[in-house]
C-alpha positions in Angstrom: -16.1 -14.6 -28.5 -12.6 -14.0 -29.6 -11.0 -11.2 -30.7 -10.7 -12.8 -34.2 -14.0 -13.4 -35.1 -14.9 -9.7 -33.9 -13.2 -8.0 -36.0 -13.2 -11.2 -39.1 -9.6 -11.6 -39.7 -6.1 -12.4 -37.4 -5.0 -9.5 -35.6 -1.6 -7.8 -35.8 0.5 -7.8 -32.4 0.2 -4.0 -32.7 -3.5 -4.2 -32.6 -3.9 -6.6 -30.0 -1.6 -4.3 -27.7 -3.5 -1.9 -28.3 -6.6 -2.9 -27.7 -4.9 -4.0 -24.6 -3.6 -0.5 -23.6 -7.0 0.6 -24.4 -8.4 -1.6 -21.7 -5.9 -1.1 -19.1 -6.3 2.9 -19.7 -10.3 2.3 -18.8 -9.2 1.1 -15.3 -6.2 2.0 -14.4 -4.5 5.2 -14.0 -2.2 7.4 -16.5 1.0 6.4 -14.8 0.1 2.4 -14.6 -1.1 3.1 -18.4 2.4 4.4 -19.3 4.4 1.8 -17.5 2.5 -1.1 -19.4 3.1 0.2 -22.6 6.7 0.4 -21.6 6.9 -3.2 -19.7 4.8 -4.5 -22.9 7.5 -3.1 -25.7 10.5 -4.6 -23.3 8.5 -8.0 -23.6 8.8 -8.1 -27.1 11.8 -6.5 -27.8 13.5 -9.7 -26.7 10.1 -12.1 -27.5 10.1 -11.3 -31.4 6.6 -13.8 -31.4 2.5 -12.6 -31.7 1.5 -12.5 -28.4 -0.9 -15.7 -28.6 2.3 -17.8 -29.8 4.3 -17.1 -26.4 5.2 -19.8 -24.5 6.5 -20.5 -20.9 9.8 -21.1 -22.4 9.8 -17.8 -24.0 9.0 -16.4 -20.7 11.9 -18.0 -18.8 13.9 -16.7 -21.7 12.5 -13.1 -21.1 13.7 -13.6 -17.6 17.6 -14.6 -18.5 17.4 -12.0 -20.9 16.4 -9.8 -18.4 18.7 -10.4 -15.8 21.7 -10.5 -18.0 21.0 -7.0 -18.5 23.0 -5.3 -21.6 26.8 -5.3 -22.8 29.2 -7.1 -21.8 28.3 -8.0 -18.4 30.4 -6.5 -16.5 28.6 -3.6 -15.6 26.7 -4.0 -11.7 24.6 -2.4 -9.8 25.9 -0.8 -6.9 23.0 -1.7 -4.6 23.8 -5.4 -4.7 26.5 -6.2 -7.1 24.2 -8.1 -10.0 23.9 -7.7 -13.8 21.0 -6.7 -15.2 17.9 -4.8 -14.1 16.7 -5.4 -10.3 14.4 -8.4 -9.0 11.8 -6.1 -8.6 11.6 -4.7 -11.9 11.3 -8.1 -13.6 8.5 -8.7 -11.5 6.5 -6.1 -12.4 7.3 -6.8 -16.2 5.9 -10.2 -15.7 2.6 -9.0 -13.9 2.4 -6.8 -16.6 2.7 -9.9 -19.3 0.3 -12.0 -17.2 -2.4 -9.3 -17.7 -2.2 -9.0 -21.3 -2.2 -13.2 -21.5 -5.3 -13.4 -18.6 -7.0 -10.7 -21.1 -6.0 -12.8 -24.0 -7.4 -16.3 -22.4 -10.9 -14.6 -21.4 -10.7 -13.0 -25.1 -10.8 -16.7 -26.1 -7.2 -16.2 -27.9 -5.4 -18.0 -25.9 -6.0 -21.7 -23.5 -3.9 -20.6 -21.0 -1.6 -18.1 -19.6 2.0 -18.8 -20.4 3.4 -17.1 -17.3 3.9 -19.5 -14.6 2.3 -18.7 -11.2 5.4 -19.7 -9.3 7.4 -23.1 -8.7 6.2 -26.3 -7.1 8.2 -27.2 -4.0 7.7 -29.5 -0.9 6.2 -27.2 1.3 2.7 -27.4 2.4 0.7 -25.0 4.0 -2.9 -25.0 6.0 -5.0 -27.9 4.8 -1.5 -29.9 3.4 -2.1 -27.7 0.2 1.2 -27.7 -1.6 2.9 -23.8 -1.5 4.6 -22.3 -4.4 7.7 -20.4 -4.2 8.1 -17.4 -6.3 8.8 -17.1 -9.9 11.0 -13.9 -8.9 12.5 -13.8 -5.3 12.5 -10.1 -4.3 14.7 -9.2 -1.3 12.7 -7.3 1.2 15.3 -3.7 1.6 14.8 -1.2 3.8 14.5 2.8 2.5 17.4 5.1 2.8 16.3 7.7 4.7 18.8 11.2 5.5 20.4 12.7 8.3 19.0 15.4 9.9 22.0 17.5 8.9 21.6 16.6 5.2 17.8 17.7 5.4 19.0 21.1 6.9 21.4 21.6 4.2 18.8 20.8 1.8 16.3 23.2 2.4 19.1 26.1 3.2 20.3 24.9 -0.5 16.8 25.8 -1.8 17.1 29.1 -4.3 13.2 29.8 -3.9 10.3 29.7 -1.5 8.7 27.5 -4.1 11.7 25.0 -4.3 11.2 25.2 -0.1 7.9 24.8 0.3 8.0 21.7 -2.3 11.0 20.5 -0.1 9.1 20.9 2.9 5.6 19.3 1.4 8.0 15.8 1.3 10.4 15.9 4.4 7.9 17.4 6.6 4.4 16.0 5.3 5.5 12.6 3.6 4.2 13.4 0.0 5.0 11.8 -2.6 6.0 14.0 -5.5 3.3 13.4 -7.7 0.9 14.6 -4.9 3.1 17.8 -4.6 2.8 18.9 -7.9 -1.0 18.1 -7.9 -1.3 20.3 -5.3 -4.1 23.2 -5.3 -4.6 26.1 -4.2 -8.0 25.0 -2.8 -6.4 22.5 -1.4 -4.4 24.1 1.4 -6.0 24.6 4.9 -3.6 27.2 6.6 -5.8 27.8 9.1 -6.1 24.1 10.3 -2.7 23.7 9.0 -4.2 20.5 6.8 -3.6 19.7 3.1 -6.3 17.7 0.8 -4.3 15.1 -1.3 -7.4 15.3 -3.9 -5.6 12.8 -6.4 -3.4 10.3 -4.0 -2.0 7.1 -5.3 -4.5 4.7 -6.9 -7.0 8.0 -7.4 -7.2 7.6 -3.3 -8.1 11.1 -1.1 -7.1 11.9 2.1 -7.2 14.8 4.6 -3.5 15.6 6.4 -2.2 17.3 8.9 1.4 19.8 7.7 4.0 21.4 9.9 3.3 25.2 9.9 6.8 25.8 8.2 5.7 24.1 5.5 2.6 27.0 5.3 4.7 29.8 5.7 7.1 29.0 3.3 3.9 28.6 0.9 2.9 31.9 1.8 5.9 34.0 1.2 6.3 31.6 -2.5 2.6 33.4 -3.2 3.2 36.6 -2.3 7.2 37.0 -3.6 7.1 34.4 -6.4 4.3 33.1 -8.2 3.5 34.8 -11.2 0.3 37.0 -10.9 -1.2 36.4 -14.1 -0.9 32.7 -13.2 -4.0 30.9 -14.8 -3.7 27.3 -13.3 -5.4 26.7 -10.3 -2.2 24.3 -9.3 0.0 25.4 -6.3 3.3 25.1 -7.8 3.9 26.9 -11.0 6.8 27.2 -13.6 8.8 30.7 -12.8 10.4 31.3 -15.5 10.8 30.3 -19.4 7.8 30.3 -21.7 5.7 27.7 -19.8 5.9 30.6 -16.8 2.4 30.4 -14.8 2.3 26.5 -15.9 1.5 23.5 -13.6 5.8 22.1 -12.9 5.9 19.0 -13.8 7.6 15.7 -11.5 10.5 16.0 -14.2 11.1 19.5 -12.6 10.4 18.9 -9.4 13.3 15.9 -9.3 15.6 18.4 -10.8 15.0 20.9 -8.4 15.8 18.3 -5.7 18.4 16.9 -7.1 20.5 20.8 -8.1 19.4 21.5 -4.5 21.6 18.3 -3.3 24.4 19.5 -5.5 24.7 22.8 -3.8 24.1 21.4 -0.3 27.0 18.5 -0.9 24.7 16.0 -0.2 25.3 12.6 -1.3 22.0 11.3 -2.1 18.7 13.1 -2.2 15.7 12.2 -4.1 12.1 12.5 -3.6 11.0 9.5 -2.2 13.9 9.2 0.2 12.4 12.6 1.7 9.0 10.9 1.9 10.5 8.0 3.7 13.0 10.2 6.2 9.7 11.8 7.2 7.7 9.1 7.6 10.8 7.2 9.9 10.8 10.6 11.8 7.6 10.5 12.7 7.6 7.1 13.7 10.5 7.6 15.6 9.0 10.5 17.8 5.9 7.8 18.6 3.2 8.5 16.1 1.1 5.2 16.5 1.4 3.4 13.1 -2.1 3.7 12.2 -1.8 7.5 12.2 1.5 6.8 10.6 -0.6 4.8 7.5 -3.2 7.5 7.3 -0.4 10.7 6.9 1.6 8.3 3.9 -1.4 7.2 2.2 -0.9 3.6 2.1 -4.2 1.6 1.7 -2.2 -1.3 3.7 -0.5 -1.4 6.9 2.0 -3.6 5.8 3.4 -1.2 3.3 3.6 0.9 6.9 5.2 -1.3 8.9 8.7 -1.4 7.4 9.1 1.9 9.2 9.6 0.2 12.3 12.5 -1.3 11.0 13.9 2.2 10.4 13.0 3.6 13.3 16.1 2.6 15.5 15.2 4.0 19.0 11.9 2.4 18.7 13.0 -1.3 18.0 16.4 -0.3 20.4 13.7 0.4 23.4 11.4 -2.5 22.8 15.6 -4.5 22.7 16.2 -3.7 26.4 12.2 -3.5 27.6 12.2 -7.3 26.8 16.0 -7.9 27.8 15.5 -6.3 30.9 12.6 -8.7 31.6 14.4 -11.4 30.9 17.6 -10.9 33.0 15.3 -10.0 35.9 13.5 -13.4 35.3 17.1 -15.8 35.4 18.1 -13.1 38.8 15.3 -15.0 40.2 15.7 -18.5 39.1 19.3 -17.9 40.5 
């Protein structure tokens, strides 16, 4: 039964996003929540149309509009030198718009889903099925990950235990920074120097091992720093300013980072790349990349394997194993 015939009259585009919203909210979580009701408003800030009148072409136009980005063109990004906003971020605008039009179809608003799957080519795959190429190509890049100087002067640019042990949490553990501020006290293992990740990405849990500098750095941000009278049960609380004792937030968490690589002279810094330097690190000194999957968090080994790319020595020694083999190979045919 359609949404129409529910409630006995058409509904209003702000309605039917939000009974959207509302269903996304019931199985997704609060960060997915926010970025479709962001991805949905950029739709149709360009697609002035109710939501069961959009067509394909409207789609393709959302996709110009998109990647002629705003002004007068002649602003670039410095990653790759194009207008607009990156491949990636279209993408997930258009997943985002393919869910609301799935949802309207099985509603019984709409016939079909006006976002193409992909475009026909020549191609066939297994079976001589014909395969699609992409609606959006998205270049596969690799992370930036820091020197080991620049992560010394980091964490020797960090005002506070706190700010340290947050540091630390990232470059040494691979958290992301949403899993460092969601941090508990309860969490922490010191004595089996492990950390619970209670509320990982996608609501995931795991159990990981931390270097024992993170832990003392914890432990002198407990007994120097964090405010007594501290309520929250959350590790890493706001020092100063009214919200003192308060949960910090990721918004404070990135600014700590990024004053930290102001005083350190550090070109870049943010969050993630600390998550990705340790992850390459720990590649690098051989942890096997199923371990390597379990410390990140990532529910596939794919999303793991990119840090064998990064991890120079590695792919460097597996070079010369192989070239080695085959120079000794034409030595004999000679």
């Amino acid at each position: 039964m359609s949404l129409s015939k529910v409630v006995s009259r058409p509904l209003s585009r702000a309605e039917v996003l939000d009974r959207y919203v509302e269903f996304v909210a019931a199985r997704c979580r609060p960060n997915t929540v926010i970025a479709t009701v962001s991805d949905l408003r950029a739709f149709f800030a360009v697609i002035d149309k109710e939501p069961v009148a959009v067509t394909s072409a409207d789609v393709f136009e959302f996709i110009s509009a998109q990647r002629r980005g705003g002004g007068d063109g002649r602003v670039v990004r410095l990653a790759d030198g194009e207008a607009g906003l990156a491949a990636r971020t279209i993408r997930r605008r258009l997943a985002v718009m393919s869910g609301l039009f799935n949802w309207l179809v099985l509603c019984g608003e709409m016939a079909a889903n006006p976002v193409p799957r992909g475009m026909a080519t020549r191609r066939t795959g297994a079976g001589g099925q014909p395969v699609g190429s992409p609606l959006i190509r998205t270049p596969r890049t690799l992370p930036k990950v820091l020197e080991p100087a620049a992560v010394i002067a980091l964490l020797g640019a960090a005002r506070r235990w706190r700010d340290r042990a947050m540091l630390e949490a990232m470059v040494l553990g691979g958290l992301r920074c949403c899993e460092v501020i969601g941090l508990r006290l309860e969490d922490l293992q010191p004595m089996n120097k492990r950390v619970f990740i209670a509320d990982g990405k996608g609501g995931h849990q795991r159990l990981i091992p931390m270097s024992a500098q993170f832990f003392q750095s914890v432990s002198n941000y407990l007994s120097l720093e964090r405010p007594v009278d501290a309520s929250s049960d959350a590790l890493f609380v706001v020092l100063k300013t009214a919200r003192r004792g308060a949960p910090l937030t990721i918004n404070g968490l990135e600014q700590i980072v990024a004053s930290a690589k102001t005083r350190a002279g550090v070109e870049r810094a943010t969050c993630h790349q600390l998550r990705h330097t340790c992850l390459t690190r720990l590649r690098e000194a051989g942890m096997a990349l199923e371990a390597l999957q379990a410390q990140a968090g990532h529910r596939s080994i794919e999303s793991t394997r990119v840090y064998l790319h990064l991890a120079d020595a590695w792919l460097a020694e597996e070079y010369q194993r192989a070239s080695n083999l085959i120079d000794a190979s034409v030595g004999i045919l000679r």
